[in-house]
C-alpha positions in Angstrom: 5.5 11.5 24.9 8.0 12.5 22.2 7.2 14.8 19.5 6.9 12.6 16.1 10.2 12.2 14.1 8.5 11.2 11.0 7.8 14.1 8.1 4.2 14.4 7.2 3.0 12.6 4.9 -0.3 11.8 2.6 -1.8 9.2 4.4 -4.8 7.8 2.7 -6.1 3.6 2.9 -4.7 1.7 -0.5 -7.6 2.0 -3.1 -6.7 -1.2 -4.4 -8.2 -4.0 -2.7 -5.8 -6.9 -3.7 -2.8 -4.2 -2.6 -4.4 -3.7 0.4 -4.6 -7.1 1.3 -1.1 -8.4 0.4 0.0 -5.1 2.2 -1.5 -6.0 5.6 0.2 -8.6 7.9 -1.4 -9.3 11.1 2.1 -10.2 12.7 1.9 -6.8 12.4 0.1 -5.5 15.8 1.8 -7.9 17.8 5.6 -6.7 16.7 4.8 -3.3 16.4 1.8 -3.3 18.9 -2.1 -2.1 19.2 -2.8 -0.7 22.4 0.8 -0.8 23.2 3.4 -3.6 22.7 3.0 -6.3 25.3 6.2 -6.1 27.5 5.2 -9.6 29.2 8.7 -11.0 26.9 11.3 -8.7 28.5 11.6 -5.5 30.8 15.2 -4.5 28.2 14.8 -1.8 25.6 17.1 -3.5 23.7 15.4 -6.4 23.5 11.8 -4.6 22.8 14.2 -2.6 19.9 15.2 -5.5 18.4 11.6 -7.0 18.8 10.0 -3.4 16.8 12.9 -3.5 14.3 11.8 -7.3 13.7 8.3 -5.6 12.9 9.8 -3.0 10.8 11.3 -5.7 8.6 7.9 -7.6 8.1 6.2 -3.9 7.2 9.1 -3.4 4.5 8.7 -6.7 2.7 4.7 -6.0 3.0 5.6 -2.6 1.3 8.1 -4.7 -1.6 5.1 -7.5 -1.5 2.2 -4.8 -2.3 4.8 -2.7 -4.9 5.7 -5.8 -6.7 1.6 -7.1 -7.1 0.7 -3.1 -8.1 3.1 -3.3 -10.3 2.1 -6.3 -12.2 -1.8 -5.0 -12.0 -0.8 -1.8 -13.9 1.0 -3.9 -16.7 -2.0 -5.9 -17.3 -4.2 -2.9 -16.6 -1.7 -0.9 -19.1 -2.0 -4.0 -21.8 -5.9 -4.6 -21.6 -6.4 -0.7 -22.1 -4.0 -1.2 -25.4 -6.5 -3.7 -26.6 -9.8 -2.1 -25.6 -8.0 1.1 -27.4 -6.9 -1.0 -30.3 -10.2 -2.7 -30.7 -12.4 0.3 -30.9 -10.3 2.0 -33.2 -10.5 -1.2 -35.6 -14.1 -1.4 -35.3 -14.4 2.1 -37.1 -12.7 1.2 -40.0 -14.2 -2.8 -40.4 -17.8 -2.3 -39.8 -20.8 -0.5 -40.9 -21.1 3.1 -39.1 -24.0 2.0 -36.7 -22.3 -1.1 -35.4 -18.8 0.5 -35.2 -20.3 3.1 -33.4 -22.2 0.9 -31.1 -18.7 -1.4 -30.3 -16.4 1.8 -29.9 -18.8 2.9 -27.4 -18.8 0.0 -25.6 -15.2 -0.1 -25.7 -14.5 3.4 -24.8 -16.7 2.7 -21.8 -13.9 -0.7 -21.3 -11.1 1.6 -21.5 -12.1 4.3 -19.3 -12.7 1.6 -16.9 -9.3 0.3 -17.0 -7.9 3.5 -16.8 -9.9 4.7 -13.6 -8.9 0.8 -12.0 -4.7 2.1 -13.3 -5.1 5.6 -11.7 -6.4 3.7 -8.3 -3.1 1.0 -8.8 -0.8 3.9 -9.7 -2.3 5.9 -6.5 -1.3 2.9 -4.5 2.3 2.6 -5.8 2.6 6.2 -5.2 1.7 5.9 -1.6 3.8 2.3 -0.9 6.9 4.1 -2.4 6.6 7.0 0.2 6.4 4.8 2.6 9.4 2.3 1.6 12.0 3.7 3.9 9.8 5.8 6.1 10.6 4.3 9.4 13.9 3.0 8.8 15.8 4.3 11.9 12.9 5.5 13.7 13.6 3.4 17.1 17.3 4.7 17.4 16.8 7.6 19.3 14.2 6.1 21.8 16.3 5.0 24.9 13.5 3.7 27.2 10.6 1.6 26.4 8.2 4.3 27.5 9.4 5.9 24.1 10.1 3.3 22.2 6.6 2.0 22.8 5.4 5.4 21.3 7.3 5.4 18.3 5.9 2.4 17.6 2.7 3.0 18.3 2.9 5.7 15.5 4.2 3.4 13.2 0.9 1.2 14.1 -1.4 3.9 13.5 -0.1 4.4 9.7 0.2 1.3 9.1 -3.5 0.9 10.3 -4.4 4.2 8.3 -2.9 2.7 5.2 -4.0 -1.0 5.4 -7.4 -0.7 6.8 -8.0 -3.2 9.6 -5.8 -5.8 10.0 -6.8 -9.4 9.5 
């Protein structure tokens, strides 16, 4: 078996359970394999390349798919916070002490809940943008399926170490 070619990396499951989900593909195991890609199509490591970099395309748009919806989730998360913050502060300077107090708390609690729910989506940005790219080029120095079917078994285990199980 070939030594890995990929640099180590922080490989953690996305925290985010709408990332999560529009990051997994279950086209996934059978282009890039579970137990091993099923060779019952063709016998030609070309053909089994071309089949894996087919898989490695589906993986990148997952990647630009769960970026683009983390990204839209921290700019609502980033807005909401805004209010929540803006809110609280108001309440001090409208109402009496007791009920200003009383709505700031319950706002501060608002906002650092929005703010622990943006440090989960900026985790997961964090971790898709290290991985946008990561594989690109990873089958070109298998030449026989033996090895190509390990590389891309090790693509399948981060994938499956990122995403959680597959649907």
């Amino acid at each position: 078996m070939p030594e890995s070619k990929l640099k180590p990396m922080d490989l953690r499951m996305l925290r985010t359970p709408g990332v999560r989900e529009e990051f997994n593909a279950p086209e996934l195991e059978r282009l890039l394999g579970g137990e091993g890609v099923d060779l019952s199509m063709t016998d030609q490591p070309e053909a089994l390349r071309v089949r894996l970099e087919a898989g490695l395309e589906v993986l990148d748009r997952r990647i630009l798919a769960g970026i683009k919806l983390a990204l839209g989730r921290q700019a609502k998360l980033c807005g909401l916070a805004g209010v929540a913050l803006g809110i609280s502060a108001g309440a001090w300077w409208a109402l009496t002490l007791s009920v200003a107090t009383a709505g700031a708390v319950l706002f501060g609690l608002l906002l650092i809940y929005l703010l622990v729910l943006l440090a989960r989506v900026r985790s997961d940005l964090k971790l898709l943008a290290g991985l946008r790219g990561r594989y690109r080029g990873r089958f070109e120095g298998c030449s026989d399926i033996p090895e190509l079917q390990a590389a891309a078994r090790e693509i399948y285990d981060e994938v499956r170490i990122v995403g959680g199980e597959l649907r």
